[in-house]
DRENPA-3360 file (N, C-alpha, C; in nm, 2 decimals, always signed):
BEGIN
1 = XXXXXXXX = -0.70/-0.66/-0.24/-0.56/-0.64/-0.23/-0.53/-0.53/-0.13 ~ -0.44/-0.57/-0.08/-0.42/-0.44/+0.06/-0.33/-0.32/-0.02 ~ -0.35/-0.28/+0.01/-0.26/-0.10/-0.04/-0.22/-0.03/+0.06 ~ -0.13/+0.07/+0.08/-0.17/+0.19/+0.16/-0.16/+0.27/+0.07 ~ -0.22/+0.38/+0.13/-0.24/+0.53/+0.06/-0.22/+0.66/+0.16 ~ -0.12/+0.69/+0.11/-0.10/+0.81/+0.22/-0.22/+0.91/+0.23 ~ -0.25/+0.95/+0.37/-0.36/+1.05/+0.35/-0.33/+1.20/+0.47 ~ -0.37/+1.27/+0.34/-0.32/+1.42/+0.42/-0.40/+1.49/+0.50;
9 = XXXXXXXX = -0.42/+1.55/+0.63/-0.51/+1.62/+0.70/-0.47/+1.74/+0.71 ~ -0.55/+1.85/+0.61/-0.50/+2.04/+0.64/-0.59/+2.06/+0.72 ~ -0.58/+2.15/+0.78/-0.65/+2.25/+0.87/-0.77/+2.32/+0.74 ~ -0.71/+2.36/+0.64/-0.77/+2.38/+0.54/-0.69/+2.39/+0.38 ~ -0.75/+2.42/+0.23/-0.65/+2.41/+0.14/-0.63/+2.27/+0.13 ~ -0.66/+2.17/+0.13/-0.66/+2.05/+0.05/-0.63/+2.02/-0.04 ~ -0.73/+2.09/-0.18/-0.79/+2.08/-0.27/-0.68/+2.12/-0.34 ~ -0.71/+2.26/-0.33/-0.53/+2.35/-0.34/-0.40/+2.27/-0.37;
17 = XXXXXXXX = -0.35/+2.22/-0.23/-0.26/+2.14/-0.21/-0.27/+2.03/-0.30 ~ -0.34/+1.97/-0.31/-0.34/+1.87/-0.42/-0.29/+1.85/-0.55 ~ -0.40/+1.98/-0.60/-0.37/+2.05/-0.78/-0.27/+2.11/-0.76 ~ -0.23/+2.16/-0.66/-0.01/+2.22/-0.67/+0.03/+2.09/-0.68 ~ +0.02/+2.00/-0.62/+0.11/+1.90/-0.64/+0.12/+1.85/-0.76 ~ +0.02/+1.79/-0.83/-0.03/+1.76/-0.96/+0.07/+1.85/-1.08 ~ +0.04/+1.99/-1.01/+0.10/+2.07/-1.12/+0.25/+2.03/-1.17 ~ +0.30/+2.00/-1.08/+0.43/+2.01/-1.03/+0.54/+1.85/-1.02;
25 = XXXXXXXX = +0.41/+1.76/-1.01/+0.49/+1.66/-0.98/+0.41/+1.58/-1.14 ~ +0.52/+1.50/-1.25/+0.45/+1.39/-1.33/+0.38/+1.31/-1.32 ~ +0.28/+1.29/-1.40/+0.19/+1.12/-1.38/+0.13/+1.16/-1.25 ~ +0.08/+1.30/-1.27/-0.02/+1.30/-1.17/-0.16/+1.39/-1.20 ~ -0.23/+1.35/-1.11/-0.37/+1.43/-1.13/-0.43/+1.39/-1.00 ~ -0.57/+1.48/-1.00/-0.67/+1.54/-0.90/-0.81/+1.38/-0.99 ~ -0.84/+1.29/-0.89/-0.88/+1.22/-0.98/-1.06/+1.22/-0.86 ~ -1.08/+1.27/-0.80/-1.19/+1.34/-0.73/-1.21/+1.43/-0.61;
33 = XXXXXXXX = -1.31/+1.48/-0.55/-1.30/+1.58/-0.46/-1.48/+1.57/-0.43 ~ -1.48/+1.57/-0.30/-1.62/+1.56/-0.23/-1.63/+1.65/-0.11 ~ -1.72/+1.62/-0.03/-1.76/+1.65/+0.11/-1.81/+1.58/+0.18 ~ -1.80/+1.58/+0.33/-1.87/+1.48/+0.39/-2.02/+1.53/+0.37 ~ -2.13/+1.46/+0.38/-2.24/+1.42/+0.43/-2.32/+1.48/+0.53 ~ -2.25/+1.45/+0.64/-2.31/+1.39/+0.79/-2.19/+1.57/+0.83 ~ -2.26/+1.61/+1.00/-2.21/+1.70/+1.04/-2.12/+1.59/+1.14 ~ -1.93/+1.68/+1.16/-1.89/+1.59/+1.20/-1.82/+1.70/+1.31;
41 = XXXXXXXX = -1.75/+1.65/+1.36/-1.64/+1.75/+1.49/-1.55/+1.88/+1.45 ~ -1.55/+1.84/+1.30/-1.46/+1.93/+1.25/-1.60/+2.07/+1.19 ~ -1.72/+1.99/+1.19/-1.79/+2.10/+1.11/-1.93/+2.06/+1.05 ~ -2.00/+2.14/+0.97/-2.18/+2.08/+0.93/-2.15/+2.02/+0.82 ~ -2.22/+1.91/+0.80/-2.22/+1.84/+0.65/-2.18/+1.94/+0.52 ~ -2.05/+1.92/+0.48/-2.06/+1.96/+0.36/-1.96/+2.05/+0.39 ~ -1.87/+2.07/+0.48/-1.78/+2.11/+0.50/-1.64/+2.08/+0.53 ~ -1.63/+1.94/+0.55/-1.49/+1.88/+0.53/-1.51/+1.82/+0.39;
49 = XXXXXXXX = -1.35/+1.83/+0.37/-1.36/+1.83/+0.22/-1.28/+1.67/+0.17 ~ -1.28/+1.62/+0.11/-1.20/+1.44/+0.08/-1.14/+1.53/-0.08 ~ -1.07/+1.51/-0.08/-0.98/+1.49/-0.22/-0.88/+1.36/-0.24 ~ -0.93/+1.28/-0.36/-0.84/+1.18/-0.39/-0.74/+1.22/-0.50 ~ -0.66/+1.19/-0.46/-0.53/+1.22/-0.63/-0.44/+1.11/-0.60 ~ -0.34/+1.08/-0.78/-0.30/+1.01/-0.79/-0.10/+1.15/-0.85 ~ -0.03/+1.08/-0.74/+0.10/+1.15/-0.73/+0.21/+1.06/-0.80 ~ +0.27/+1.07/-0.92/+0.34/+0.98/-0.93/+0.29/+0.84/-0.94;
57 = XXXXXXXX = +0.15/+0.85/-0.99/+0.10/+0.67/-1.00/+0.07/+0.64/-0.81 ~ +0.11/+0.69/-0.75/+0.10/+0.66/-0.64/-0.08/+0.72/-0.56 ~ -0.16/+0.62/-0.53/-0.29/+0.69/-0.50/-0.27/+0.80/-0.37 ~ -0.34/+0.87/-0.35/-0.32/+0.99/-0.24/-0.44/+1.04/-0.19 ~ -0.46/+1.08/-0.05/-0.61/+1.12/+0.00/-0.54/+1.26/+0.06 ~ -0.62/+1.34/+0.07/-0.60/+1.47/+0.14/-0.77/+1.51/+0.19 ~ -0.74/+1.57/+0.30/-0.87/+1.66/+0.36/-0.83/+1.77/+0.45 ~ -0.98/+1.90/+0.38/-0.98/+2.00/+0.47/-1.06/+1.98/+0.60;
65 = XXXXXXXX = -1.01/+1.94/+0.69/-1.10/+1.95/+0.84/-1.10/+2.07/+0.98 ~ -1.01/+2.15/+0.92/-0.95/+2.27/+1.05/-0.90/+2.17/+1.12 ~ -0.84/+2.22/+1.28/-0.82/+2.20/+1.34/-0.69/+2.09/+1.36 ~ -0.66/+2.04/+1.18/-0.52/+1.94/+1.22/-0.41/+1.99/+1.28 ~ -0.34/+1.90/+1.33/-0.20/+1.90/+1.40/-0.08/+1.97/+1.27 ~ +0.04/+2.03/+1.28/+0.08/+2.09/+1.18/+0.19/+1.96/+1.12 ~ +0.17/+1.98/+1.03/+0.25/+1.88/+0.96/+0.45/+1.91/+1.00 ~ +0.52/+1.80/+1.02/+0.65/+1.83/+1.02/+0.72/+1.74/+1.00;
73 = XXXXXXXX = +0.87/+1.74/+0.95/+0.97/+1.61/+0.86/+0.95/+1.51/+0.95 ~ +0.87/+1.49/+1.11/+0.90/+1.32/+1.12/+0.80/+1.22/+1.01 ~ +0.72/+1.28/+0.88/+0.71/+1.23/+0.76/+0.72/+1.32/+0.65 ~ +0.73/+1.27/+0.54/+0.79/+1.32/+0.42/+0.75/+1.22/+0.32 ~ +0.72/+1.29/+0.19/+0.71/+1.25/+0.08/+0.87/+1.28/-0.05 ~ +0.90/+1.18/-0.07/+1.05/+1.13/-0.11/+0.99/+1.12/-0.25 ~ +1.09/+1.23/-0.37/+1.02/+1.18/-0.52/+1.17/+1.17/-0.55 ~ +1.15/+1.05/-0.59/+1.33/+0.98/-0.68/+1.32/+1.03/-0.85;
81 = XXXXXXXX = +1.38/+1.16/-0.84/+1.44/+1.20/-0.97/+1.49/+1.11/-1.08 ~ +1.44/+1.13/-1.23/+1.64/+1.07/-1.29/+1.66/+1.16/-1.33 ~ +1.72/+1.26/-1.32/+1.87/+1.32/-1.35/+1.81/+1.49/-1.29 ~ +1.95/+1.57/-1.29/+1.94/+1.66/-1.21/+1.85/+1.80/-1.27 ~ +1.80/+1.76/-1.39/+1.75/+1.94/-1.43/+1.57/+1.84/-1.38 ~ +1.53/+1.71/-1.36/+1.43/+1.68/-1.29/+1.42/+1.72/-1.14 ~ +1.59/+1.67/-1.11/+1.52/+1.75/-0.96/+1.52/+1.91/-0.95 ~ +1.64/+1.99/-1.03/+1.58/+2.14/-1.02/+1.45/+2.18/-1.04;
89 = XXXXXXXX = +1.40/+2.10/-1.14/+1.22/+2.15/-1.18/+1.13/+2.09/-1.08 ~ +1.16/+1.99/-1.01/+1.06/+1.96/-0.91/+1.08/+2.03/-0.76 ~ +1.20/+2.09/-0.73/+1.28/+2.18/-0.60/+1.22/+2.31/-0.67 ~ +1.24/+2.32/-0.77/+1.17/+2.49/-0.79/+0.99/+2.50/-0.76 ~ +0.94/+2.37/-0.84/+0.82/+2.40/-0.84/+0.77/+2.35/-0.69 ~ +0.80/+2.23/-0.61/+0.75/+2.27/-0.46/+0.78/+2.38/-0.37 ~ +0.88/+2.43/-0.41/+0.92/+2.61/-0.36/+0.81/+2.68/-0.40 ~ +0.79/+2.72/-0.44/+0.68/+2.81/-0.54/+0.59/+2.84/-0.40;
97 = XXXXXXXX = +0.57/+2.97/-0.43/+0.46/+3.06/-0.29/+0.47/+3.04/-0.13 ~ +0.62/+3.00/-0.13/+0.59/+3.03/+0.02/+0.73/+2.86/+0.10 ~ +0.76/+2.78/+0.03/+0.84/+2.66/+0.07/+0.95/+2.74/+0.11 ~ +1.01/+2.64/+0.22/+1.12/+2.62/+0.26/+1.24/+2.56/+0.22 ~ +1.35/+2.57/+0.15/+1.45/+2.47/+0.16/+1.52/+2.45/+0.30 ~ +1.54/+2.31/+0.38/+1.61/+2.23/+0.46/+1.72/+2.21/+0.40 ~ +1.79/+2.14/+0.48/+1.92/+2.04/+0.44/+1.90/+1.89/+0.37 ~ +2.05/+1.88/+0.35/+2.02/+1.71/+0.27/+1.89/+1.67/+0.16;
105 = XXXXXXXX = +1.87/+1.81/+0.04/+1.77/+1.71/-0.02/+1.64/+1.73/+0.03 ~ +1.62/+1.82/+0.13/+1.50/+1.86/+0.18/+1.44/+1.96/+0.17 ~ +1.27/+2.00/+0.15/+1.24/+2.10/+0.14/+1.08/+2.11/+0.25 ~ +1.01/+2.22/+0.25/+0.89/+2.22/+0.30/+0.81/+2.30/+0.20 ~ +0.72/+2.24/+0.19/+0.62/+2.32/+0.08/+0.56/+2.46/+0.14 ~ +0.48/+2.54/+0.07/+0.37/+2.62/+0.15/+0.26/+2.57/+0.24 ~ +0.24/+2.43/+0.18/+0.11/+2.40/+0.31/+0.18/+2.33/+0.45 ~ +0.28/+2.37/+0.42/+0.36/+2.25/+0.55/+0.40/+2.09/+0.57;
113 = XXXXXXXX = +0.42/+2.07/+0.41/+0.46/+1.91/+0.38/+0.59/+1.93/+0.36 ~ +0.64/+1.81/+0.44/+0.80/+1.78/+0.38/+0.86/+1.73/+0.28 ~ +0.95/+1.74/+0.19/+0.93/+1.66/+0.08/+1.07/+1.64/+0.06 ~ +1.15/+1.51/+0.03/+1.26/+1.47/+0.01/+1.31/+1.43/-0.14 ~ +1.36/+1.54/-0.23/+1.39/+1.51/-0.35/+1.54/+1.46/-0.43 ~ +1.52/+1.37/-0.42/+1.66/+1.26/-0.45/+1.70/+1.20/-0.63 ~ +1.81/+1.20/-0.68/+1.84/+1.15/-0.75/+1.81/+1.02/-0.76 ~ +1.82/+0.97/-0.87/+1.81/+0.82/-0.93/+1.94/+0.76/-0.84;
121 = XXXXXXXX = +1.97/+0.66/-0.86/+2.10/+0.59/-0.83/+2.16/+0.65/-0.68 ~ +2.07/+0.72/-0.59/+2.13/+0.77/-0.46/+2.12/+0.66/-0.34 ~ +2.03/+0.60/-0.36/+2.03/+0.47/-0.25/+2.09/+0.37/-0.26 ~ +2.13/+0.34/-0.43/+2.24/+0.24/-0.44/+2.35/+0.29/-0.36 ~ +2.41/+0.42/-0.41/+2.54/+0.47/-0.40/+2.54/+0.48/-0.20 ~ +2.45/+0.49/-0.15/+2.45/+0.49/+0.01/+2.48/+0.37/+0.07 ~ +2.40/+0.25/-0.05/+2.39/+0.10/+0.02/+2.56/+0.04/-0.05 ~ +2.65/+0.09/-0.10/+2.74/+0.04/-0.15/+2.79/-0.07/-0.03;
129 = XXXXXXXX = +2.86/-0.20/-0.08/+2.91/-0.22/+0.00/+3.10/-0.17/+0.06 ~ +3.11/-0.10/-0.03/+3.21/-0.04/-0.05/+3.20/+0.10/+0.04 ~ +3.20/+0.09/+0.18/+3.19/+0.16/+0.29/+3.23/+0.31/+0.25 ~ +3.34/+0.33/+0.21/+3.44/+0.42/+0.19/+3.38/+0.54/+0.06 ~ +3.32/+0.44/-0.03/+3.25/+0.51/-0.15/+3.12/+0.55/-0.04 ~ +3.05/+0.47/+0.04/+2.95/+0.53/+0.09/+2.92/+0.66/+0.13 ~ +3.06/+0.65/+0.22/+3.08/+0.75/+0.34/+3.13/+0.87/+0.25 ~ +3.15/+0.90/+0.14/+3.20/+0.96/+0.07/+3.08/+1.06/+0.07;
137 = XXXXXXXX = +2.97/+0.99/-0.03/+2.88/+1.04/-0.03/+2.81/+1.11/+0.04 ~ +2.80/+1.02/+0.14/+2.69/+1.07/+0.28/+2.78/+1.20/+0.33 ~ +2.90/+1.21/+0.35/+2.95/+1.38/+0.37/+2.92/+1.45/+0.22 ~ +2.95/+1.42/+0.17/+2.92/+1.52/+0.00/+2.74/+1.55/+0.03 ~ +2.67/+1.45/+0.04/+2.57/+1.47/+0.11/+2.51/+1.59/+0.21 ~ +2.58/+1.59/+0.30/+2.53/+1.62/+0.46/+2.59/+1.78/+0.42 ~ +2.66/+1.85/+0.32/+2.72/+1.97/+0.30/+2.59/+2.02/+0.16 ~ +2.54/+1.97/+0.13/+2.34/+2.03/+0.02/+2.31/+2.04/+0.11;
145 = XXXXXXXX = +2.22/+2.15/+0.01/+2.09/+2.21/+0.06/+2.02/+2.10/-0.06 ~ +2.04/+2.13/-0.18/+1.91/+2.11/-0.29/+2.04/+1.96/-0.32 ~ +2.01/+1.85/-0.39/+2.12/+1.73/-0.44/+2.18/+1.79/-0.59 ~ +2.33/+1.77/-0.56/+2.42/+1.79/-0.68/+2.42/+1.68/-0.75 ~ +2.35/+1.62/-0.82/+2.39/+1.51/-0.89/+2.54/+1.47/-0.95 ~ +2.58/+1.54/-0.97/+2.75/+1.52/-1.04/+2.85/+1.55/-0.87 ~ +2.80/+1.61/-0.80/+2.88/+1.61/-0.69/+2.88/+1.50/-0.60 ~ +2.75/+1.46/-0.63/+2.75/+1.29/-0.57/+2.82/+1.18/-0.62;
153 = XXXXXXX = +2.79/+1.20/-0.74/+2.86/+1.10/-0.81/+3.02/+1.13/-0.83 ~ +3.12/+1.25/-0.81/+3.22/+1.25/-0.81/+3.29/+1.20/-0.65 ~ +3.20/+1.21/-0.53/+3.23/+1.16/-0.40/+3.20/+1.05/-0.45 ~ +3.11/+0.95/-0.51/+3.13/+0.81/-0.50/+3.25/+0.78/-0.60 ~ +3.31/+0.84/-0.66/+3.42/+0.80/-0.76/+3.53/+0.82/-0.67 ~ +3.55/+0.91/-0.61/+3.65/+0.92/-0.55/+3.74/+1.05/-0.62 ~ +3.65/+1.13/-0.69/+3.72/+1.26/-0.76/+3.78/+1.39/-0.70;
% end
């Protein structure tokens, strides 16, 4: 069966990064952790690190190799909330030691991942065909830092 699996390259802190995520995000865990083998570009056998986890049911690879490129929002990891004291607990806990809050729903962790934390029912409310309820939103929108869930939903009412 074909899959993809996102897979993360740190400079170092993998391992780290991983069990924070776990901690922090449901239906998740750290479900191995190794080293390579073989001496490779990044370093001697036994010094790049493979961690597999499972994020949200979702499978996940991370590695410590040095030398990666720095992570930045042209990707992001998107966790769809249901209801808003889920996304305050998941916006606080990727904050934690060192994150960034962005705009729109966006944040950056301490290791330098992006992460887009969204309510339930936000991509309906975007895809409406009801342009006007859309556009409602999407400015109610584009004025967060963290998602108002009742603020969204009062722009798509029309309140």
């Amino acid at each position: 069966m074909t899959r993809i699996v996102p897979f993360l390259w740190y400079a170092k802190d993998a391992e780290d990064a991983a069990r924070f995520y776990c901690s922090v995000i449901p239906n998740s865990h750290v479900d191995a952790v190794s080293t390579l083998p073989a001496d490779t570009p990044s370093g001697p056998a036994g010094s790049v690190k493979i961690v597999e986890f499972t994020l949200a049911g979702q499978k996940m690879e991370a590695m410590s190799a040095g030398g990666a490129q720095p992570f930045n929002m042209a990707i992001s990891l998107m966790v769809l909330c249901e209801d808003q004291a889920e996304i305050d607990r998941v916006w606080a806990g990727l904050l934690q030691g060192g994150g960034k809050e962005q705009a729109c729903g966006w944040l950056t962790d301490r290791y330098g991942v992006s992460w887009q934390i969204v309510p339930k029912g936000y991509e309906e409310m975007m895809k409406d065909p009801d342009r006007v309820r859309a556009r409602r939103v999407a400015e109610a929108m584009l004025k967060m830092v963290k998602f108002d869930v009742a603020a969204l939903r009062k722009a798509y009412d029309g309140d």
